[in-house]
C-alpha atoms as an extended CHARMM CRD file, in Angstrom:
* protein
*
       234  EXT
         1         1  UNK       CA             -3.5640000000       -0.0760000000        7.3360000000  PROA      1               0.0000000000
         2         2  UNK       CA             -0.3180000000       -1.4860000000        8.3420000000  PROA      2               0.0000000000
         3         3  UNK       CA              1.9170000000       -1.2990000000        5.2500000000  PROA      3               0.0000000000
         4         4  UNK       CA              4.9200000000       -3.7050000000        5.2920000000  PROA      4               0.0000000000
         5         5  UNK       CA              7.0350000000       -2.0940000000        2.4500000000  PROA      5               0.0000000000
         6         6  UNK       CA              6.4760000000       -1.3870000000       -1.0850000000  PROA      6               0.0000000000
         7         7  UNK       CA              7.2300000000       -4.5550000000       -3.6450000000  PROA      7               0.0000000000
         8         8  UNK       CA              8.1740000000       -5.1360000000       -7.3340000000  PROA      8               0.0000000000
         9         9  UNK       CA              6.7960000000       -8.3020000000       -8.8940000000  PROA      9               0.0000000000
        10        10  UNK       CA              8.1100000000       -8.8050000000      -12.6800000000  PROA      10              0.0000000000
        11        11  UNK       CA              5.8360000000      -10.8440000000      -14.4650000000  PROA      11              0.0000000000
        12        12  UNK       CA              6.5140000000      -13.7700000000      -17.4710000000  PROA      12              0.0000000000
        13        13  UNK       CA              6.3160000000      -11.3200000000      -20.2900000000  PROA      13              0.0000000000
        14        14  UNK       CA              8.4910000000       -8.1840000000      -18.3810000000  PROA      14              0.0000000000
        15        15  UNK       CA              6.2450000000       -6.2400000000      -17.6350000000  PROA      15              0.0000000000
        16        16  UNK       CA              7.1570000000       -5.0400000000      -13.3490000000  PROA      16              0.0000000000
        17        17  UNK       CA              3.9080000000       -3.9720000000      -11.4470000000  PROA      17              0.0000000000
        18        18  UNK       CA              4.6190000000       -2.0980000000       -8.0750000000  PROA      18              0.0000000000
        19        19  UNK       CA              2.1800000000       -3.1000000000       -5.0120000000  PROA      19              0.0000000000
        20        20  UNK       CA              2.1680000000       -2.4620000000       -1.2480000000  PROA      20              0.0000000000
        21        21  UNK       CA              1.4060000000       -5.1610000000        1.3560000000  PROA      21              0.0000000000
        22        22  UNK       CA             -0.8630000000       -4.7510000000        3.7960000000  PROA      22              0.0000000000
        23        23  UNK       CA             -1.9620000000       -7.4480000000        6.3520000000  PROA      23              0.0000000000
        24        24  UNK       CA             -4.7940000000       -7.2170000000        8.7640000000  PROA      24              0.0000000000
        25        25  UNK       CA             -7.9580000000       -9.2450000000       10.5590000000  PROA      25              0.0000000000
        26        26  UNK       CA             -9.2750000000      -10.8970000000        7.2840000000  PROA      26              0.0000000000
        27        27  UNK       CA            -10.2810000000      -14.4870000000        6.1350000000  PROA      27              0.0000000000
        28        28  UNK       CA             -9.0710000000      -13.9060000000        2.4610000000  PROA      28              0.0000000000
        29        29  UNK       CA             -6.4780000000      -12.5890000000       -0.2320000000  PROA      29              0.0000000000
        30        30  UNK       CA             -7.8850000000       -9.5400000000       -2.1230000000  PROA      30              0.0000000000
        31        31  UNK       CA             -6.5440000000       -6.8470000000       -3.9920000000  PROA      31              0.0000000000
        32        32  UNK       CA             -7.2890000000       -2.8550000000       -4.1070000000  PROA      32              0.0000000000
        33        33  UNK       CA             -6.4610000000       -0.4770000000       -7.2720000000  PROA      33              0.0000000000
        34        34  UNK       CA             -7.2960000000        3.0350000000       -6.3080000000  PROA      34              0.0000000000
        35        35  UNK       CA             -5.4570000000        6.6320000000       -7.2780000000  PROA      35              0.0000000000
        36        36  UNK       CA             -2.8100000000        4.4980000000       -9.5490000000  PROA      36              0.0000000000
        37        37  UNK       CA             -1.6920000000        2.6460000000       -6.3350000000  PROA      37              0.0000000000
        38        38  UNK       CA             -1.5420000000       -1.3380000000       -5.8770000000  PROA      38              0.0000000000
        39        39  UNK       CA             -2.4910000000       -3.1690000000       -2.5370000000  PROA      39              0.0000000000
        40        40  UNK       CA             -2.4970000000       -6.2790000000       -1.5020000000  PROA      40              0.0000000000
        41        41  UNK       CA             -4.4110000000       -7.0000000000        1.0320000000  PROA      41              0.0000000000
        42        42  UNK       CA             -3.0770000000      -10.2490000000        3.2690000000  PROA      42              0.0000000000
        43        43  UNK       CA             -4.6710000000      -11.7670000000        6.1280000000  PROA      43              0.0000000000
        44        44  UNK       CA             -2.2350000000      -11.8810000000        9.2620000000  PROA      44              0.0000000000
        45        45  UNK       CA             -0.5880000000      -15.0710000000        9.0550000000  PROA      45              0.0000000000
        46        46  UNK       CA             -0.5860000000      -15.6180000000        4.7930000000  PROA      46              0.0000000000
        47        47  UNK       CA              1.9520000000      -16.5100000000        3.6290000000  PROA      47              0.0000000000
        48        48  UNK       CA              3.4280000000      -13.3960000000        1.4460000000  PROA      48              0.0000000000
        49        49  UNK       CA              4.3970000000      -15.9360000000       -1.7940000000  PROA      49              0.0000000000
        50        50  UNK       CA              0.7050000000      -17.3780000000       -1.7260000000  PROA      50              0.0000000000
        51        51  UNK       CA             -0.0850000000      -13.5360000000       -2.1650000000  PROA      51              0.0000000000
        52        52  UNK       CA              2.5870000000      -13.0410000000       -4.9860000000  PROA      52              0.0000000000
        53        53  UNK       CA              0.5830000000      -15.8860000000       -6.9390000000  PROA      53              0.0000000000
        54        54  UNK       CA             -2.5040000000      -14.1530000000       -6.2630000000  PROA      54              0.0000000000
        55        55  UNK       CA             -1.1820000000      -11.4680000000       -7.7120000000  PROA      55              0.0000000000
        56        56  UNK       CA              0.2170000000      -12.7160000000      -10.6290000000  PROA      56              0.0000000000
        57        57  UNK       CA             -2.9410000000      -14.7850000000      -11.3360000000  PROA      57              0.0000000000
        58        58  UNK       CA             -4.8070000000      -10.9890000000      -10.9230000000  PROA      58              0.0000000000
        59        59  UNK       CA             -2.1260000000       -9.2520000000      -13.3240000000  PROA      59              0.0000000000
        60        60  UNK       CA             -4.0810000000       -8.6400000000      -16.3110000000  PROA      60              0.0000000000
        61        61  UNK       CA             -7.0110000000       -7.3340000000      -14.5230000000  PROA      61              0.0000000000
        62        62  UNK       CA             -4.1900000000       -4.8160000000      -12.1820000000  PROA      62              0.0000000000
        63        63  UNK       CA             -2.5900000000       -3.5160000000      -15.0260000000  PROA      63              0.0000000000
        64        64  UNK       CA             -5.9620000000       -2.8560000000      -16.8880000000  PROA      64              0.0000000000
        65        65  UNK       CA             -7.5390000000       -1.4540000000      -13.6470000000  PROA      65              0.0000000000
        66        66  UNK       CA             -4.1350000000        1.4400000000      -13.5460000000  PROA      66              0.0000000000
        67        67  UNK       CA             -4.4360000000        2.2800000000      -17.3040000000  PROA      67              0.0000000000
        68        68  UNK       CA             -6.3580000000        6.1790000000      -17.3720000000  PROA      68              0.0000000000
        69        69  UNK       CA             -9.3880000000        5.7560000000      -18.7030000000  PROA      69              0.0000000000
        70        70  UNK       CA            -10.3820000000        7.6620000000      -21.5480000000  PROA      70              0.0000000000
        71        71  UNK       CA            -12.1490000000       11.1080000000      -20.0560000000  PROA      71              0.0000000000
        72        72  UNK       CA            -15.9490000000       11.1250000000      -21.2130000000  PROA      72              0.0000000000
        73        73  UNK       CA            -15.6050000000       14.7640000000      -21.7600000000  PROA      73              0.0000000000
        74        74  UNK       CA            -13.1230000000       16.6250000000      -24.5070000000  PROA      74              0.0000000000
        75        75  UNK       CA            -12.5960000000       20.1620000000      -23.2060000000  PROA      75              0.0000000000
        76        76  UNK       CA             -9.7940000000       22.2110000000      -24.7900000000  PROA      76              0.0000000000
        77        77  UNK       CA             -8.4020000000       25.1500000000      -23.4120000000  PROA      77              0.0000000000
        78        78  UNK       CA             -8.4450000000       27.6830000000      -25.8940000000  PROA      78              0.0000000000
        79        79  UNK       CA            -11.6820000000       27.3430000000      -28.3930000000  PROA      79              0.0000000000
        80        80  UNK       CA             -9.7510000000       28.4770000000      -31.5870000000  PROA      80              0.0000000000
        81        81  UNK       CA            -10.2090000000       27.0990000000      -35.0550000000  PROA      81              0.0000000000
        82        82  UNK       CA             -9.9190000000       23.5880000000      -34.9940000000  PROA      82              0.0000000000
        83        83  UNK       CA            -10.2810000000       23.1640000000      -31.8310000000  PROA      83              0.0000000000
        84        84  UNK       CA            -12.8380000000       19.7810000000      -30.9530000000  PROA      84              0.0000000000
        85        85  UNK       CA            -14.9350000000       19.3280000000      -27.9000000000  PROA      85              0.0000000000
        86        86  UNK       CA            -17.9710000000       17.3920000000      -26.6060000000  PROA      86              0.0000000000
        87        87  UNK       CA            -21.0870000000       18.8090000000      -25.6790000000  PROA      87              0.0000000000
        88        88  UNK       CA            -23.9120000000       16.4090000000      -24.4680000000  PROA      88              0.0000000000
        89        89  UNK       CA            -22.6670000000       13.7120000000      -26.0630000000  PROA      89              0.0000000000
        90        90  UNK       CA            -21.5270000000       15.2190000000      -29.2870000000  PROA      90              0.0000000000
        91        91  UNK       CA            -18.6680000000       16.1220000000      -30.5240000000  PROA      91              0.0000000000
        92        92  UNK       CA            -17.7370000000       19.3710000000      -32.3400000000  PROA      92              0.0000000000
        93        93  UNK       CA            -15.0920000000       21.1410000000      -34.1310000000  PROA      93              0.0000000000
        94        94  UNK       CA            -14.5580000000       24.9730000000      -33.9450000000  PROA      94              0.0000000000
        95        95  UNK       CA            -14.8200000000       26.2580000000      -37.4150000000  PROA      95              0.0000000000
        96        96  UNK       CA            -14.4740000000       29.9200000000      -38.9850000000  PROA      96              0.0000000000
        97        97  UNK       CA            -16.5930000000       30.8940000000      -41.9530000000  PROA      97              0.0000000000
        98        98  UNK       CA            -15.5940000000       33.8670000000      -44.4470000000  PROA      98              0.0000000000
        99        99  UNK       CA            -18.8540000000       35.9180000000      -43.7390000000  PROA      99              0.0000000000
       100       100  UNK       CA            -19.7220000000       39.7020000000      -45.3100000000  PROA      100             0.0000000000
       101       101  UNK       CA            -22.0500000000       40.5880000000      -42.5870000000  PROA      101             0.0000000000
       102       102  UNK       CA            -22.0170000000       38.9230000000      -38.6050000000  PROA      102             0.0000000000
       103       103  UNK       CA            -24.0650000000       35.8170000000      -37.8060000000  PROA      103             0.0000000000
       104       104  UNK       CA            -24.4470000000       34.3580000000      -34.3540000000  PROA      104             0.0000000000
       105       105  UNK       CA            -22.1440000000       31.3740000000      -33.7580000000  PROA      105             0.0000000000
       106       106  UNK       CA            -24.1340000000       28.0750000000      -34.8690000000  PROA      106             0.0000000000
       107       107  UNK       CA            -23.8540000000       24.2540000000      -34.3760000000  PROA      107             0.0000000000
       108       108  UNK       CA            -24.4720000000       22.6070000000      -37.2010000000  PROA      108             0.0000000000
       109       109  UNK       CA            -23.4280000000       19.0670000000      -38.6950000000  PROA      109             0.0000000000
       110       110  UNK       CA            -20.8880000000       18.5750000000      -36.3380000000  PROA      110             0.0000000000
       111       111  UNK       CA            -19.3160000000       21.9360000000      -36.4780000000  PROA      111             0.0000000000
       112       112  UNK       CA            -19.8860000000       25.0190000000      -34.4730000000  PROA      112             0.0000000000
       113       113  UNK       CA            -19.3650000000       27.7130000000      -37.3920000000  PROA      113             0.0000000000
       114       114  UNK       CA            -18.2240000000       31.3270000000      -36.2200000000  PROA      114             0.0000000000
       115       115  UNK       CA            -18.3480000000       34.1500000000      -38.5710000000  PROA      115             0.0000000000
       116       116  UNK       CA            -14.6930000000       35.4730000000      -39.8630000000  PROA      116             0.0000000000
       117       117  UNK       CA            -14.2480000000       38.6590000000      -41.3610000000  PROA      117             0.0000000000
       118       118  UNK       CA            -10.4880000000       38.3680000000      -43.1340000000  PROA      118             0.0000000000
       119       119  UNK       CA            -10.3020000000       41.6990000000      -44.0900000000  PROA      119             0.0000000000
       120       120  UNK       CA             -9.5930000000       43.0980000000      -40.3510000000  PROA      120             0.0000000000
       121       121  UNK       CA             -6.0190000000       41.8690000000      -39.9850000000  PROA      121             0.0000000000
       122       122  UNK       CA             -5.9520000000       43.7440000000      -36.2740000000  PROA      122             0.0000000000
       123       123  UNK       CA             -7.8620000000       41.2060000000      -35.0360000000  PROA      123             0.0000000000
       124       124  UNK       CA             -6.5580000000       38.0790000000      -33.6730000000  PROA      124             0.0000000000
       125       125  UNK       CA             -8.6320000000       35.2070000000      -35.2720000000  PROA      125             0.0000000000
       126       126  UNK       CA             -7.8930000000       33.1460000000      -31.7120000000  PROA      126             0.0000000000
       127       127  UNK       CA             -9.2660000000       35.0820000000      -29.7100000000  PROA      127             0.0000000000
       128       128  UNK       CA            -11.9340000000       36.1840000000      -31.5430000000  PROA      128             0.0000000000
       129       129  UNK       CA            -12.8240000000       32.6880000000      -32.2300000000  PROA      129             0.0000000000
       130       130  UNK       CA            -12.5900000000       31.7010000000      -28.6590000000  PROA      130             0.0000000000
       131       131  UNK       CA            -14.5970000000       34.6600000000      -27.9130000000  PROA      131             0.0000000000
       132       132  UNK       CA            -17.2720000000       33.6300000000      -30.4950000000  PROA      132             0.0000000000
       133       133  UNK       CA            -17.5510000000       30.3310000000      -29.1760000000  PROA      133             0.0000000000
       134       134  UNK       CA            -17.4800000000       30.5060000000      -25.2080000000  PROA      134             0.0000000000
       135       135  UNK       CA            -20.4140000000       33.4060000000      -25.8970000000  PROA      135             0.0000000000
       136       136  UNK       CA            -22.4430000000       30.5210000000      -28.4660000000  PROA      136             0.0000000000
       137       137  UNK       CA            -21.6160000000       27.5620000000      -25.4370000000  PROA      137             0.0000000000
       138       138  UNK       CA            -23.1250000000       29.8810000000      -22.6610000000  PROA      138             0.0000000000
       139       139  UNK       CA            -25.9220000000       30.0090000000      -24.0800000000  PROA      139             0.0000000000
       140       140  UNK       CA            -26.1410000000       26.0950000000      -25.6930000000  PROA      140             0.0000000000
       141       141  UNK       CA            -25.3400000000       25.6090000000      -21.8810000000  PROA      141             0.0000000000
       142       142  UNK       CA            -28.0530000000       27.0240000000      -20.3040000000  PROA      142             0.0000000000
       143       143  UNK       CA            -30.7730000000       25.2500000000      -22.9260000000  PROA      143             0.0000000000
       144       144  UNK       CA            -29.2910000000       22.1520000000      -22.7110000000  PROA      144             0.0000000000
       145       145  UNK       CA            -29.5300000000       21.9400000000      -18.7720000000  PROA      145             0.0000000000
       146       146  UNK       CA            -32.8700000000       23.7650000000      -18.5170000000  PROA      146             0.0000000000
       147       147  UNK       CA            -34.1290000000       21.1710000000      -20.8910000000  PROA      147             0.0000000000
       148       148  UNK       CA            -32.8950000000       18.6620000000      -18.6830000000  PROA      148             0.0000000000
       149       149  UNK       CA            -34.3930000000       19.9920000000      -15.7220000000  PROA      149             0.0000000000
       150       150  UNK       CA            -38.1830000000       20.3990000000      -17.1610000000  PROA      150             0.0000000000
       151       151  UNK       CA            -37.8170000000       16.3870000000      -18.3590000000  PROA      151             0.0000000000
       152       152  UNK       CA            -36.4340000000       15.5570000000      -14.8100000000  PROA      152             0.0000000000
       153       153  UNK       CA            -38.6260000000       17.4300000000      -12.4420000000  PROA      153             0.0000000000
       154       154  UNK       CA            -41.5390000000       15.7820000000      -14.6360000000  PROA      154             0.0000000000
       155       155  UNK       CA            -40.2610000000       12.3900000000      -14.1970000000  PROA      155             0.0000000000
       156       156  UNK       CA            -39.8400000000       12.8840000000      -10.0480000000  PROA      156             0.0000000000
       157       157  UNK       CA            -42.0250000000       15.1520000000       -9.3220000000  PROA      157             0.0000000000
       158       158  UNK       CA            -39.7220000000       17.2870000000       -7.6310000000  PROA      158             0.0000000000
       159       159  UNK       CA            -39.1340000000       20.9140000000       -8.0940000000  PROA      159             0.0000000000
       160       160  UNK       CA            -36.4710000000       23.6740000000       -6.8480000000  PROA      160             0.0000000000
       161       161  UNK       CA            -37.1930000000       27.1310000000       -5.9560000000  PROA      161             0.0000000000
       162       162  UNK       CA            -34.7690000000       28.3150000000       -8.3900000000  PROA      162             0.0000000000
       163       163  UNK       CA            -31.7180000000       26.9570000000      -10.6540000000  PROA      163             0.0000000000
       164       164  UNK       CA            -28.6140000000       28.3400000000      -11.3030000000  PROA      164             0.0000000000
       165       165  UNK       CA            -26.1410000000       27.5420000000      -13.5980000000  PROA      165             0.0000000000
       166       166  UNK       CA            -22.4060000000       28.7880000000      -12.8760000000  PROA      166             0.0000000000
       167       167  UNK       CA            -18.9360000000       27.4780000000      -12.7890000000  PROA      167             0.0000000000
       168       168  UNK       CA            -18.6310000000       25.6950000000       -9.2900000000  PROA      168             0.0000000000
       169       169  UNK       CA            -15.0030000000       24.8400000000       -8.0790000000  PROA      169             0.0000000000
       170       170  UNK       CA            -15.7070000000       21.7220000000       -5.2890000000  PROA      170             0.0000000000
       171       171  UNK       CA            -18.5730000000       19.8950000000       -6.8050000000  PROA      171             0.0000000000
       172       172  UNK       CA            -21.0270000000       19.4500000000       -9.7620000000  PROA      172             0.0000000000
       173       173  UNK       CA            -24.0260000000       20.2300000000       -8.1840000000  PROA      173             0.0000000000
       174       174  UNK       CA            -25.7550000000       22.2090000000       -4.6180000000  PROA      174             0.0000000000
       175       175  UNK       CA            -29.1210000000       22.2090000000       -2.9510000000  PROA      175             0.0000000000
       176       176  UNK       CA            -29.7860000000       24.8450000000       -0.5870000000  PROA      176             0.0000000000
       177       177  UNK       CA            -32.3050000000       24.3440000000        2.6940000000  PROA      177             0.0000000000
       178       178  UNK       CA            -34.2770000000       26.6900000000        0.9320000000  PROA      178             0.0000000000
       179       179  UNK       CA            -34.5380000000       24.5510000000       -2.4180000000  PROA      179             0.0000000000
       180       180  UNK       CA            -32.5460000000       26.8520000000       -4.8540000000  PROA      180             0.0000000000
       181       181  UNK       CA            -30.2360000000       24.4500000000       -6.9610000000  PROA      181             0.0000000000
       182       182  UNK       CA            -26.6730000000       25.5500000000       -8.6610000000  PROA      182             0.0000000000
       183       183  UNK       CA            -25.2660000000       23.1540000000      -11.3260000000  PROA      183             0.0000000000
       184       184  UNK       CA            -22.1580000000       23.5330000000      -12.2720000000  PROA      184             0.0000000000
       185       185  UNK       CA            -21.9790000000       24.3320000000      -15.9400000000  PROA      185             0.0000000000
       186       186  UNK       CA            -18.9150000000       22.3500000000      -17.0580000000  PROA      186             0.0000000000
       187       187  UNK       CA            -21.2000000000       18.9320000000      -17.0770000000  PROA      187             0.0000000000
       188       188  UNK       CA            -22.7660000000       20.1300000000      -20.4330000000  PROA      188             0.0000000000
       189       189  UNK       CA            -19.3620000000       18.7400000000      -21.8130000000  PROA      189             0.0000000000
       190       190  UNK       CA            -20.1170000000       15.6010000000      -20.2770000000  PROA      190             0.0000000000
       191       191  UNK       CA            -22.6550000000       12.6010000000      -21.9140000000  PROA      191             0.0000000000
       192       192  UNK       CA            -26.1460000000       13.6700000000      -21.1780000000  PROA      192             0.0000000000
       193       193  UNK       CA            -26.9420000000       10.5630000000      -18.8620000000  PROA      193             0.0000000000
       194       194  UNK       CA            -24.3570000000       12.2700000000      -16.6200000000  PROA      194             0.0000000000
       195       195  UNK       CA            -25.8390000000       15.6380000000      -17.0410000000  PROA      195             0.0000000000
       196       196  UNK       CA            -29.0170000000       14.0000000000      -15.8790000000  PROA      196             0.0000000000
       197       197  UNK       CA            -27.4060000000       12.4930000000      -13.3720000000  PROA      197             0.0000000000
       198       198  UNK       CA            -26.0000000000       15.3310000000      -11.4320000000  PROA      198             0.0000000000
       199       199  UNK       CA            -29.6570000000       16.8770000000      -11.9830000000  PROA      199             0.0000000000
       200       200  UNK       CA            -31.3440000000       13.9300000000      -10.2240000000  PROA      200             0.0000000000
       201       201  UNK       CA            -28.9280000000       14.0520000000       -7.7280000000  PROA      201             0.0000000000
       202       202  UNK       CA            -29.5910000000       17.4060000000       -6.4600000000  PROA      202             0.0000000000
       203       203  UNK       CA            -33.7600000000       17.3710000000       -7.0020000000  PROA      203             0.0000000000
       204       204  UNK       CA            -33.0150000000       14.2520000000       -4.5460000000  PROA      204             0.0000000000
       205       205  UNK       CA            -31.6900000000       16.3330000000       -2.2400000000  PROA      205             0.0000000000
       206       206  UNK       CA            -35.0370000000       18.4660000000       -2.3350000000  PROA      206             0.0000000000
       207       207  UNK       CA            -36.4260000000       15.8060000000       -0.1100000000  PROA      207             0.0000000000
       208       208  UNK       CA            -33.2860000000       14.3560000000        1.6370000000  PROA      208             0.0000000000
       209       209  UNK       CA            -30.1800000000       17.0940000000        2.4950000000  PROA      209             0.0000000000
       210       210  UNK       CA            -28.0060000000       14.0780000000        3.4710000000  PROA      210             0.0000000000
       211       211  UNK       CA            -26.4250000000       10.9610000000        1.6260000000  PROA      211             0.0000000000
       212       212  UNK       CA            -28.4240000000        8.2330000000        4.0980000000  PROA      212             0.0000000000
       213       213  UNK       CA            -29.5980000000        4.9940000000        2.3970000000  PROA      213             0.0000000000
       214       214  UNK       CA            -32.9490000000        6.4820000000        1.3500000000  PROA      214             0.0000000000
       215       215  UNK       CA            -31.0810000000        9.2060000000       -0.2300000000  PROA      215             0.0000000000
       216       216  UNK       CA            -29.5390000000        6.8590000000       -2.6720000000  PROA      216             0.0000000000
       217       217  UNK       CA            -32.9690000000        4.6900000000       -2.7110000000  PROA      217             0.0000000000
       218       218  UNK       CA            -34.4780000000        7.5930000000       -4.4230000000  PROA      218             0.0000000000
       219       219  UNK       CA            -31.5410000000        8.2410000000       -6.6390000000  PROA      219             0.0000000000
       220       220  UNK       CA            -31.7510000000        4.6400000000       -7.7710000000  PROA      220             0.0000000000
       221       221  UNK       CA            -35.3530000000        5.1880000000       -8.4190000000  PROA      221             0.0000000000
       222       222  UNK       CA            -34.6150000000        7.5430000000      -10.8920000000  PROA      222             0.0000000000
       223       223  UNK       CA            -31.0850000000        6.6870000000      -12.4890000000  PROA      223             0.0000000000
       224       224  UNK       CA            -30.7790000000        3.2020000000      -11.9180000000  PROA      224             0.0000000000
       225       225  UNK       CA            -26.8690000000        3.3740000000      -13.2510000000  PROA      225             0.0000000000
       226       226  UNK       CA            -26.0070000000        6.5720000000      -11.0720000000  PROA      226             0.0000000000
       227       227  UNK       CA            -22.6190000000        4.0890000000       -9.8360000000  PROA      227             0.0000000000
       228       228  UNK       CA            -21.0260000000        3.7840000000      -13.5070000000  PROA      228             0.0000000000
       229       229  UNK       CA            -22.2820000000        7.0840000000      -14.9530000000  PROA      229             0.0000000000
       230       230  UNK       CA            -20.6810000000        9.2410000000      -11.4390000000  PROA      230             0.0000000000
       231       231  UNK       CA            -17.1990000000        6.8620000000      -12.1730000000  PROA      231             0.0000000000
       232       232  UNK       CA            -17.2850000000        8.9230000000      -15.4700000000  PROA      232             0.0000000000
       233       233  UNK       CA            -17.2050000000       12.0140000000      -13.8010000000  PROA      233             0.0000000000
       234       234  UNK       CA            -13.6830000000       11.2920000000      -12.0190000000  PROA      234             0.0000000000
């Protein structure tokens, strides 16, 4: 891309939107949003004010395009007492319950109730309730995607050797050559169209270890909407 310098166009009502220029072998005006960054893309010879009023005729859609979208996932850092997150498409709020005797953590109207006992003061509530919780998620995690996976490998007909569900740092899913899948179990915050997305995704790689056309044929097959549920995951 050959970038002629970085512009400032302030529009009727004040609001400035930055942009970069970039001109190359093309028959039209177009314009890219991607990473929070403007471009306008010119055809060699257009004149640069005929792009300006493209631009300005585009501006609503720009500055809507560079506003963060709302994450489809709420994951807090610390699970203490009033703490909210999402879990499949739900949304819960950490709560601590005055209990005589210890109860498994339980979800439950909305809530995912932990058992407090307020007569130990030499325990920090925090960290016991964060404790509680991450112990009650593992194992609402590995239902929830196991779940998934005997409804999925139904539906296609396609089955691993073995699935494993751990943190993964690069991606949200693997499939080995040998057919042993790891998903990566942060999705269970995520909607469950995108937990059955990633799923899909990796049982398609079962019969195709690449990202060719028929790859994504047989994705489509099975999650028609795999191009707006993935933009969810970032």
């Amino acid at each position: 891309m050959k970038n002629i310098g970085q512009r400032t166009l302030t529009l009727a009502d004040g609001r400035v939107l930055e942009y970069t220029v970039d001109r190359g072998k093309r028959k039209n005006i177009y314009i890219t949003v991607k990473n929070g960054r403007v471009v306008l893309k010119l055809p060699l010879y257009a004149d640069e004010a005929t792009g300006e009023s493209f631009l300005r005729e585009k501006a609503d859609w720009v500055l809507k395009s560079l506003r963060p979208r709302p994450s489809a996932a709420v994951i807090p850092d610390s699970f203490r007492e009033g703490a909210e997150f999402t879990l499949a498409g739900e949304r819960f709020t950490v709560c601590c319950e005055l209990a005589e005797r210890y109860f498994f953590p339980r979800f439950e109207d909305g809530r995912l109730v932990i058992a407090w006992f307020g007569r130990y003061d030499d325990i920090d509530k925090d960290s016991f309730a964060d404790a509680q919780a991450r112990l009650a998620l593992r194992r609402r995690t590995e239902e929830i995607i196991r779940e998934r996976f005997e409804k999925l490998t139904a539906l296609t007909g396609l089955y691993p050797k073995k699935v494993t569900i751990k943190k993964l740092t690069a991606s949200w899913g693997r499939c080995s050559s040998t057919g042993n899948i790891s998903i990566n179990s942060k999705i269970v915050y995520y909607p469950t169209e995108c937990i059955d997305y990633v799923i899909i995704h990796e049982l398609c790689h079962l019969r195709h270890m690449d990202h060719s056309a028929e790859f994504w044929a047989l994705v489509s097959r099975y999650c028609p909407e795999w191009k707006r549920i993935r933009a969810m995951l970032g």
